[in-house]
N, C-alpha and C positions, 0 to 999 in steps of 0.2 A: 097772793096769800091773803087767808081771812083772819082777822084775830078777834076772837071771842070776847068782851069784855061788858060790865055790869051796864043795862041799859042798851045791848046792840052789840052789832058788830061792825068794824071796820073793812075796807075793802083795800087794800095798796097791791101796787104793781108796780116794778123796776127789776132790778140783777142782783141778784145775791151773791158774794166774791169771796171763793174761799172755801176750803174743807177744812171743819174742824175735827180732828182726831187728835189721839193719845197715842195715838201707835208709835207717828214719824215725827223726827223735830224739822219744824218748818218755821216759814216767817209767817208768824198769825197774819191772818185775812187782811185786807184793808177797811174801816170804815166805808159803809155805804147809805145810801140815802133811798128810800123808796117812796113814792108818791101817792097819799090818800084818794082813792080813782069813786068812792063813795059810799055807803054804810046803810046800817037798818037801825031803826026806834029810834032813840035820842042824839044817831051818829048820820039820821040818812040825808043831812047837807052839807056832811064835815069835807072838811077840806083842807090841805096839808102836806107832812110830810110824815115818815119814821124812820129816824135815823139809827143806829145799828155802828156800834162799837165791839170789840174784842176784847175782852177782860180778863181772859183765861183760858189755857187749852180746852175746847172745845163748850167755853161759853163764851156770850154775847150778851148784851146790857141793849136794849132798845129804847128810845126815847120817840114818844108818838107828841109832836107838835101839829096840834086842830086850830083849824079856823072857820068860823062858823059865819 
């Protein structure tokens, strides 16, 4: 996954767990963790993680922790 963001782009790679829909009731997704793999302009030595919570049928809250 790329995530677009102001000054660059982020690069992560890991598993994504989970369908989110409105259709079925299910047990929301589990939290996952995805690994910052590298970036362009101001993100091209980041390093890290994004973590990815469940908030609601069929959203997620992400949280990008950089290390530079």
């Amino acid at each position: 996954m790329t995530y677009k963001l102001p000054g660059g782009q982020l690069s992560v790679q890991g598993m994504v767990f989970g369908i989110l829909t409105g259709d079925l009731p299910t047990i929301p997704p589990p939290s996952f963790d995805n690994a910052i793999t590298g970036g362009t302009g101001d993100f091209r030595e980041a390093r890290g993680q994004v973590h990815a919570d469940t908030i609601g049928t069929g959203k997620r809250r992400f949280t990008i922790d950089l290390h530079r």
